[in-house]
VOGU-3710 file (C-alpha; in Angstrom, 3 decimals, decimal comma):
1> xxxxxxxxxx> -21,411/77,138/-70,427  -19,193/76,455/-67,262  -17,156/74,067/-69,034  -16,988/76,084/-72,034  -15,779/78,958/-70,055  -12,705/76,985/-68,847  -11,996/75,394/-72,035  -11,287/79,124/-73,301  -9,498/79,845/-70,543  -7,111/77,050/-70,622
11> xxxxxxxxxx> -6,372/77,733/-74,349  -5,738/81,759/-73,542  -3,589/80,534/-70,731  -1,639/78,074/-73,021  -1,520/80,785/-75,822  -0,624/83,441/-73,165  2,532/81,361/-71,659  4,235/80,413/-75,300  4,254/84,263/-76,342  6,061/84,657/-73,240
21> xxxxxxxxxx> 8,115/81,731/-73,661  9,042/82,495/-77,340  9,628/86,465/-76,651  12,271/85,304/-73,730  14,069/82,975/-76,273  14,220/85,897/-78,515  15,975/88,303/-75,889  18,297/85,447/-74,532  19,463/84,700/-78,035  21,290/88,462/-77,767
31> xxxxxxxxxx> 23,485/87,052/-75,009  25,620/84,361/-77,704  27,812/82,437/-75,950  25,955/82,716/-72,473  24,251/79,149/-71,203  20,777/79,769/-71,215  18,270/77,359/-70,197  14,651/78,342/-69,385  11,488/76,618/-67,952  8,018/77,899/-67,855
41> xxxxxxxxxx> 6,160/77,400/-64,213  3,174/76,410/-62,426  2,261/78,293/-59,224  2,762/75,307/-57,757  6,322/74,761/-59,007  7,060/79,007/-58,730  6,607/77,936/-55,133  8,912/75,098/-54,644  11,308/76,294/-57,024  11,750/79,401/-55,070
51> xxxxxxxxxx> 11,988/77,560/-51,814  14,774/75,656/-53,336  17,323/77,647/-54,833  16,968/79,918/-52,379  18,209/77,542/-49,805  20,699/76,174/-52,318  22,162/79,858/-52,782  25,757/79,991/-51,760  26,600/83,831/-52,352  23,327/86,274/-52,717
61> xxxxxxxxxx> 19,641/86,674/-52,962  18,315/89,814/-54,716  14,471/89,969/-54,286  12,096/92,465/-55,930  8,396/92,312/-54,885  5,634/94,373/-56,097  3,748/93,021/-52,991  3,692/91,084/-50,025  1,367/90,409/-47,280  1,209/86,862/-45,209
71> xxxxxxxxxx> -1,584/86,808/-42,075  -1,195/83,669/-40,884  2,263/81,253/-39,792  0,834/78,430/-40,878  3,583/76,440/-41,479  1,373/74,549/-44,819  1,459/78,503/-46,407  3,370/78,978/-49,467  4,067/82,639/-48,871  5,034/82,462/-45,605
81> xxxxxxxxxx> 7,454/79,201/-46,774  9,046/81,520/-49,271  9,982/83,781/-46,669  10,948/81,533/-43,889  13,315/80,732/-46,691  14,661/83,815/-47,181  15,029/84,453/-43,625  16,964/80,911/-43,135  19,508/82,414/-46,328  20,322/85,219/-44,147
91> xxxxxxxxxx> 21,147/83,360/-40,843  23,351/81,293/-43,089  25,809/84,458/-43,898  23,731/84,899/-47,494  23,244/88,087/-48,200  19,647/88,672/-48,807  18,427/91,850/-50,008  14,588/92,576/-50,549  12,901/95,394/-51,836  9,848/96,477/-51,531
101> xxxxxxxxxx> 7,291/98,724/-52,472  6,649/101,346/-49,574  3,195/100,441/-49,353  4,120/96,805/-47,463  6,462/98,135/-45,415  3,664/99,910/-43,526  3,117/96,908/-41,761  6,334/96,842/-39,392  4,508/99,846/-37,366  1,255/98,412/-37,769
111> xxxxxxxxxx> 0,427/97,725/-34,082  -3,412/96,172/-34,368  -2,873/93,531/-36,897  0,727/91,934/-37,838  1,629/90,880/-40,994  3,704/87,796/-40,119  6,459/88,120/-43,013  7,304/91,538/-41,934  7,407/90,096/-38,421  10,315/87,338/-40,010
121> xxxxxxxxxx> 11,529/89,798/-41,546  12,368/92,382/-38,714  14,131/89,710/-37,016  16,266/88,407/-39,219  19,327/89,360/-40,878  17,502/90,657/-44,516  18,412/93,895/-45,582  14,713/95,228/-46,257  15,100/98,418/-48,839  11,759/100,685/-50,109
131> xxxxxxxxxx> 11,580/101,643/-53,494  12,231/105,497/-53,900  9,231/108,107/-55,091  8,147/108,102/-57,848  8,847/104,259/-59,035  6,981/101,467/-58,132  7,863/97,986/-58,779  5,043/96,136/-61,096  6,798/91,982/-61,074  8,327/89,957/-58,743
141> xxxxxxxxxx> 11,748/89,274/-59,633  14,181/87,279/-57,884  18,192/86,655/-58,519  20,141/83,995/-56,720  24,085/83,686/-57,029  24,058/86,657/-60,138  23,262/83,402/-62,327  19,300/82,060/-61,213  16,546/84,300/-62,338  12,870/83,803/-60,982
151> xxxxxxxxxx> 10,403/85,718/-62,202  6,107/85,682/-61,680  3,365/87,702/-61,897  1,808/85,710/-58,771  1,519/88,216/-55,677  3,500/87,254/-52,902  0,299/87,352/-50,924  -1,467/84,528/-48,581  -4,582/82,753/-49,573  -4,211/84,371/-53,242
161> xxxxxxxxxx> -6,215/82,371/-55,502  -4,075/80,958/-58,524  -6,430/78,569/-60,307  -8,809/81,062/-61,303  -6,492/83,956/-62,181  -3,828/84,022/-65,263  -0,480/84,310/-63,803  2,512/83,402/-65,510  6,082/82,294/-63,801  9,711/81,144/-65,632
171> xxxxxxxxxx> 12,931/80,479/-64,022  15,897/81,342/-66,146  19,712/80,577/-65,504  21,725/83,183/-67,440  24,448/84,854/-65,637  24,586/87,787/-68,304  20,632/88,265/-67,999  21,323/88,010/-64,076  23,576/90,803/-64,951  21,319/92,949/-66,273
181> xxxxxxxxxx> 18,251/92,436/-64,444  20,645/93,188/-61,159  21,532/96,667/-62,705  17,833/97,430/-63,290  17,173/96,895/-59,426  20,550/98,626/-58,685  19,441/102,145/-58,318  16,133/101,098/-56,389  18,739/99,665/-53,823  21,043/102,393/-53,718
191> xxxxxxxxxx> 18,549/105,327/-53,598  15,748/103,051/-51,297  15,033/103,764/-47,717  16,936/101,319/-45,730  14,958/99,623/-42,829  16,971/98,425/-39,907  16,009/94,605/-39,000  16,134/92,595/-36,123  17,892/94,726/-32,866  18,506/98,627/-33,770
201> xxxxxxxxxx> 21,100/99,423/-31,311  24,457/98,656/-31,482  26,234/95,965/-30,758  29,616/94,808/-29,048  31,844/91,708/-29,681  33,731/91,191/-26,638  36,436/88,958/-25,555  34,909/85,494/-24,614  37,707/83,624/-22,864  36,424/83,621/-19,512
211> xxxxxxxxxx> 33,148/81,538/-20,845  34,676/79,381/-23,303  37,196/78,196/-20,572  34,380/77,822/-18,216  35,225/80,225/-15,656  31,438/81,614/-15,146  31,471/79,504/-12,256  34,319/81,852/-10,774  31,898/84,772/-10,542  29,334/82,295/-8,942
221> xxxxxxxxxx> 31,225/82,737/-5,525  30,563/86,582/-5,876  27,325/86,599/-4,776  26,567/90,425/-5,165  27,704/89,930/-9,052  30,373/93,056/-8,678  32,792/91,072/-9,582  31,118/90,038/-12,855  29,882/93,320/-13,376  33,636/95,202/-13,094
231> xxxxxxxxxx> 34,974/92,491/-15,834  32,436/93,586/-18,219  32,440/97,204/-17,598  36,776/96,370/-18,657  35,464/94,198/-21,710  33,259/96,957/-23,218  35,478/99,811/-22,490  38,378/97,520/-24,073  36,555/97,239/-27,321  35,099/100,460/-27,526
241> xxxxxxxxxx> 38,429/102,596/-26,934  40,275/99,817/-29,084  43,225/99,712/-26,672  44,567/96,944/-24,980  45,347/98,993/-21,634  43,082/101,401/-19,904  42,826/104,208/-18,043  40,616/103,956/-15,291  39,538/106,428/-12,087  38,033/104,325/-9,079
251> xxxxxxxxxx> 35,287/107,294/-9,094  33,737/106,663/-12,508  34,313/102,499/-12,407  32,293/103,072/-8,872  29,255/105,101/-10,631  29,056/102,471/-13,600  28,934/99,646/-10,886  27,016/100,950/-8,351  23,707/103,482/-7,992  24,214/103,984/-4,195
261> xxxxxxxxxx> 26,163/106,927/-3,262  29,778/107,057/-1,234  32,839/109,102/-0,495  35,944/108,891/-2,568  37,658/106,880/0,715  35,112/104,126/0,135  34,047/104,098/-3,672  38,373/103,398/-4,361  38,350/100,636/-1,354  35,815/99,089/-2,798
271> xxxxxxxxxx> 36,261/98,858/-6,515  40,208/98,325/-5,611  39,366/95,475/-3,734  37,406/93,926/-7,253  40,410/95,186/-9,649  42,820/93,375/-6,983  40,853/89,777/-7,080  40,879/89,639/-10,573  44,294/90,271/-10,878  44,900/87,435/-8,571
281> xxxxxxxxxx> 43,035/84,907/-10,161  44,512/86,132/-13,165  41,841/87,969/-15,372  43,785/90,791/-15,813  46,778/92,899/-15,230  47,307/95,938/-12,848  49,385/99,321/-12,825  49,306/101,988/-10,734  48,659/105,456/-12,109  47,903/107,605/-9,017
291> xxxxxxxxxx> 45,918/107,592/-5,823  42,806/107,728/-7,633  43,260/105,901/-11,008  44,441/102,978/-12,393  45,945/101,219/-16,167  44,426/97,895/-16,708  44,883/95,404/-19,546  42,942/92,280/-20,172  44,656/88,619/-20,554  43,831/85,830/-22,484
301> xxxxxxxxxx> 41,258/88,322/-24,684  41,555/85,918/-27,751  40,024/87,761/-31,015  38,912/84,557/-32,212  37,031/84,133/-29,773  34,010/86,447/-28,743  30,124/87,147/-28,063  27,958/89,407/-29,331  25,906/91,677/-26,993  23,803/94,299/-27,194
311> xxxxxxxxxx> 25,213/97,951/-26,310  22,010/99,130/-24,569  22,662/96,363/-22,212  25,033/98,515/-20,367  23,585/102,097/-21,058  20,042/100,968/-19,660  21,852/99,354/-16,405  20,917/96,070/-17,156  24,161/95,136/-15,232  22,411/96,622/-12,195
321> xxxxxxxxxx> 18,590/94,926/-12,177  19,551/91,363/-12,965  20,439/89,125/-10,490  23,703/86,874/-10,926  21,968/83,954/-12,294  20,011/85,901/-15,080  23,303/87,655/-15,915  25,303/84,558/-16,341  22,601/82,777/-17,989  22,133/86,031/-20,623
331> xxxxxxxxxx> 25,859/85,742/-20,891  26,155/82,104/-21,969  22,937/82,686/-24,660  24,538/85,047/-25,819  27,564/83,305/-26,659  25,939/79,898/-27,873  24,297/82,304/-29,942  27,391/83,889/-31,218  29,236/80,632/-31,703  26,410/79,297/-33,692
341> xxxxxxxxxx> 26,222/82,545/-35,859  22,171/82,567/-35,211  22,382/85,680/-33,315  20,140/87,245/-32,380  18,571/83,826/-32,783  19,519/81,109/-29,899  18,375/77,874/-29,719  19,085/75,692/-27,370  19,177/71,820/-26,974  19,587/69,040/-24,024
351> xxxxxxxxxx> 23,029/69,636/-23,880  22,843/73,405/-23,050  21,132/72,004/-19,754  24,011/70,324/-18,673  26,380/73,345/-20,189  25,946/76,169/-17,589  27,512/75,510/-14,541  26,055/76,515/-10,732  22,372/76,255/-12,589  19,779/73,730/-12,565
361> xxxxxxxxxx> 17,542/72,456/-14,916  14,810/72,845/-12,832  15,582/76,622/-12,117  16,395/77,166/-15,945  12,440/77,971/-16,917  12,270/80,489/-13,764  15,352/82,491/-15,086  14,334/82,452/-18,656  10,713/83,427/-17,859  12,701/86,628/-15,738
371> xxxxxxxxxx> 14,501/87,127/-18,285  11,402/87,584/-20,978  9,605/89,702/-18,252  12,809/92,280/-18,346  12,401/92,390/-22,076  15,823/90,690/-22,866  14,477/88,044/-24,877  11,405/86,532/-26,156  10,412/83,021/-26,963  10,464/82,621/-30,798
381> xxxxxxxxxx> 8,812/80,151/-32,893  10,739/77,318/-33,423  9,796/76,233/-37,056  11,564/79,822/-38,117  14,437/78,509/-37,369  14,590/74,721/-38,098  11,697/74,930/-40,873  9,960/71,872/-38,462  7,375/71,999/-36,072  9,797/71,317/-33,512
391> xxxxxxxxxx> 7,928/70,425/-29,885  11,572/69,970/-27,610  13,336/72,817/-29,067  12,778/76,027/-27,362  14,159/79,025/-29,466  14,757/82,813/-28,075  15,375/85,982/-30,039  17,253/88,765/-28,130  15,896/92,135/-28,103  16,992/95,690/-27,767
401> xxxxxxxxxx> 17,160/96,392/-23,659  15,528/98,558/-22,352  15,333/101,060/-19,782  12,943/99,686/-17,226  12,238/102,739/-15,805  11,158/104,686/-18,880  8,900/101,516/-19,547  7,318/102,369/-15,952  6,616/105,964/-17,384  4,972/104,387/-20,843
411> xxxxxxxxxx> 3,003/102,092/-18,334  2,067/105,399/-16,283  0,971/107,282/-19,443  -1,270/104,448/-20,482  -2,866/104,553/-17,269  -3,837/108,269/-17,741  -5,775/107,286/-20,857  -7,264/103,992/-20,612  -7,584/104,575/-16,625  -5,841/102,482/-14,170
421> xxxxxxxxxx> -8,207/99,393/-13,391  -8,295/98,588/-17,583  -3,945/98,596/-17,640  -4,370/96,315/-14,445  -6,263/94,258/-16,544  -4,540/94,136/-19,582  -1,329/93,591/-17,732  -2,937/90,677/-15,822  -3,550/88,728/-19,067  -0,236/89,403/-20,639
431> xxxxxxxxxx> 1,442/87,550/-17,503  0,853/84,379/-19,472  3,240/85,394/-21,720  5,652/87,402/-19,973  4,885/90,457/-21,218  3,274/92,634/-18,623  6,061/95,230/-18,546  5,807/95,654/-22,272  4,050/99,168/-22,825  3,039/98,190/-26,506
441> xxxxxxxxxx> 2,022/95,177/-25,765  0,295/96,250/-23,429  -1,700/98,785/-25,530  -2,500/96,110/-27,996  -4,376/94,274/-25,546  -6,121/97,402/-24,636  -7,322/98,133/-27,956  -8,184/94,179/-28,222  -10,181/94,394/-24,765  -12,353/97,618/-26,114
451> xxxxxxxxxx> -12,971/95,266/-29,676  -14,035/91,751/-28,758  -14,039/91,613/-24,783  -12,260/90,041/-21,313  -13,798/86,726/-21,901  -12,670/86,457/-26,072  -9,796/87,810/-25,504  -9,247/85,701/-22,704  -10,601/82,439/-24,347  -7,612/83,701/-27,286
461> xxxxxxxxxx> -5,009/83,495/-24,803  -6,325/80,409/-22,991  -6,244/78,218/-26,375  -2,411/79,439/-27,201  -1,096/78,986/-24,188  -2,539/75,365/-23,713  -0,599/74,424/-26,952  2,292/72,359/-25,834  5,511/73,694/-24,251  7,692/75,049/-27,345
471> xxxxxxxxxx> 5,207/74,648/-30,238  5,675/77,234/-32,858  2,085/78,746/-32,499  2,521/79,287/-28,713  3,975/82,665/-28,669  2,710/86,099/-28,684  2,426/86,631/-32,320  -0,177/84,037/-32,482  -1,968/85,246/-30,187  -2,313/88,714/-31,551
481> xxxxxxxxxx> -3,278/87,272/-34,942  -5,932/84,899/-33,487  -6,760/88,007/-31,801  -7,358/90,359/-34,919  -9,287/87,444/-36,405  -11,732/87,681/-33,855  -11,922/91,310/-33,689  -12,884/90,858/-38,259  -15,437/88,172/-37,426  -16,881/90,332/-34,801
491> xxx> -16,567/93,823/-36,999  -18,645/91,480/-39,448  -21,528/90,452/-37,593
//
């Protein structure tokens, strides 16, 4: 009876697919002149096929999903490959728009379990839109260049079981059909709640002269960082009035360099003394207003070239609680990052190393490990990037700053409900990954330690963090999905 069974199902299948087939001929033949060509799927082939236009698109990438859900990185996983493929589109300047059902989208708040293609997702450059009440989207459609059409009824979900289910996929190049299918999706994307990927606040492009001419190592003999500090505060305020001279009081450039307090006598002696220096050395130009305020331009502020940074970076006073070295070092990320149009992706190579002047290699993993307990970046996965399971490459993904100090008052608050001994402990284990300072990560562990346990939760981190420096599973998403797997298998004992 078994074989029976599959005998009928292979001829409904085959029956099934050239209905389809034949009713798609019939609406193509309404667009004449248009060149049509059309080719039924396997899942197997819906899979590649997707993977491969996409990364031969050159213009746009219009994706409509009914549903998506991937819980694992594995880098074997067809789902997850089909969106590390959208996200490598969008750090390539495609525009890549994808929408959604509201229903998935529920997972980018979801703090206990991660779905790992909304985590690509929210760090990428995709433009993520949720279908309005009361539609629904019911296929999964995608359109590549206005010309490519891909279409399935195969969930974009991990682990879904395609042998045993009738699904049905085509790929279709018509750029009139493209045409239409794109104003069916139209008003979905116009009317759609619009989610906000990758880092939510602003962001500056400043001049970046005074790094691509290697002068960093100028503000190296500034130990107290002032200097560096001042030339920033001037960048920023530059771009943000949109002038090229400005008006500035020795009072307020004091207060946005310094926290201590001081008398007007000695707040203009000492910010004078910065503004005169880098007029010397040539960094900018000088004119007197009054007693108490100056006009200063910046030189050699080339448009062409720049670096991105993020504007919380200033209003959280990250100026003030880095030390030189972790400034500079931020600084030059940054505008690698820039220059390779990744951001706020960075990856670095060997030659970075030897790039950054006044720093060593060997204190390089200190200052980057500082710089991930401060919440600046965090270590990504390397295969997102390169699409390899790259061991030598580390990768970093900037993040929104933020203000330490209302962290310490998240940090507080979690103490008066989970008590102060269980934060210590929760905060003990996230050392290991540099994330101790992190209030939500810090509840997540919490809720992890109530589940499962200090010793599983423990043994979780233990077998991540023994992976290899720079492999793609040792990071903190792993970790929290090896860590929901254990809380199911536990749940189901």
């Amino acid at each position: 009876m078994g074989i029976i069974n599959k005998l009928i199902q292979e001829f409904i299948k085959r029956i099934f697919y050239s209905l389809l087939f034949f009713h798609c001929l019939f609406c193509l033949s309404a667009f004449g002149s248009d060149t049509v060509s059309i080719r039924n799927l396997s899942a197997d082939q819906y899979y590649s096929s997707v993977m491969e236009n996409v990364k031969n698109a050159r213009i746009s990438v219009l994706a409509g999903l009914s549903s998506l859900s991937c819980k694992t990185n594995n880098p074997d996983d067809p789902v997850f490959r089909m969106i590390q493929s959208l996200v490598l589109a969008s750090m390539e300047g495609i525009k890549v728009v994808l929408v959604l059902n509201p229903f998935y989208t529920g997972e980018l708040s979801n703090c206990a379990f991660r779905d790992k293609a909304m985590e690509l997702i929210r760090n990428s450059r995709i433009l993520l839109i949720t279908v309005p009440e009361p539609f629904s989207l019911r296929f999964n459609q995608i359109i590549i260049d206005q010309k490519i059409i891909l279409e399935s009824s195969i969930p974009w979900i991990s682990g879904i079981d395609t042998q045993n289910h009738l699904h049905s996929s085509w790929i279709i190049t018509s750029a009139k059909l493209a045409e239409e299918k794109t104003k069916l999706l139209s008003p979905l994307v116009e009317k759609g709640q619009k989610w906000t990927m990758g880092l939510s606040s602003p962001v500056l492009n400043l001049p970046a002269s005074f790094i691509e001419n290697n002068q960093i190592a100028y503000f190296m003999k500034n130990k107290t960082g002032a200097l560096l500090d001042c030339y920033l505060y001037l960048l920023k305020e530059q771009s943000s009035r949109n002038t090229k001279w400005l008006s500035v009081s020795f009072s307020s450039l004091f207060s946005s360099l310094f926290s201590e307090a001081s008398s007007k006598t000695q707040s203009r002696k000492k910010v004078l003394g910065i503004l005169k220096k880098l007029k010397r050395d040539s960094f900018i130009e000088l004119e007197w207003v009054d007693e108490q305020s100056v006009r200063v331009k910046i030189k050699n502020d080339d448009p062409q070239q720049y670096f991105m940074i993020p504007e919380r970076y200033f209003t959280c006073h990250h100026d003030r609680d880095l030390e030189l070295r972790e400034k500079l070092l931020y600084l030059w990320m940054l505008y690698q990052a820039t220059k390779g149009r990744a951001f706020p992706l960075f990856q670095m190579d060997e030659s970075f190393y030897q790039a950054i002047p006044k720093i060593k290699k060997s204190d390089m993993e200190s200052l980057l490990s500082s710089l991930e307990k401060k919440m600046l970046i965090e270590f990504y996965p390397p295969a997102v990037i390169t699409g390899k399971d790259s061991l030598f490459m580390p990768a970093f993904l900037f993040l929104d700053p933020m203000d330490l100090k209302i962290l310490q008052q998240s940090l507080e608050t979690l103490k008066d409900q989970y008590g102060e001994r269980e934060v210590k402990k929760a905060r003990m284990i996230l050392t290991q990954v540099n994330r101790e300072n992190d209030p939500e990560a810090v509840a997540e562990i919490l809720y992890y330690l109530k589940k499962i346990g200090m010793v599983e939760t423990q043994k979780v981190f233990y077998l991540v963090c023994s992976l290899p420096p720079y492999h793609p599973n040792r990071n903190y998403t792993h970790i929290i999905s090896r860590l929901g797997q254990s809380a199911a298998a536990e749940k189901m004992k």
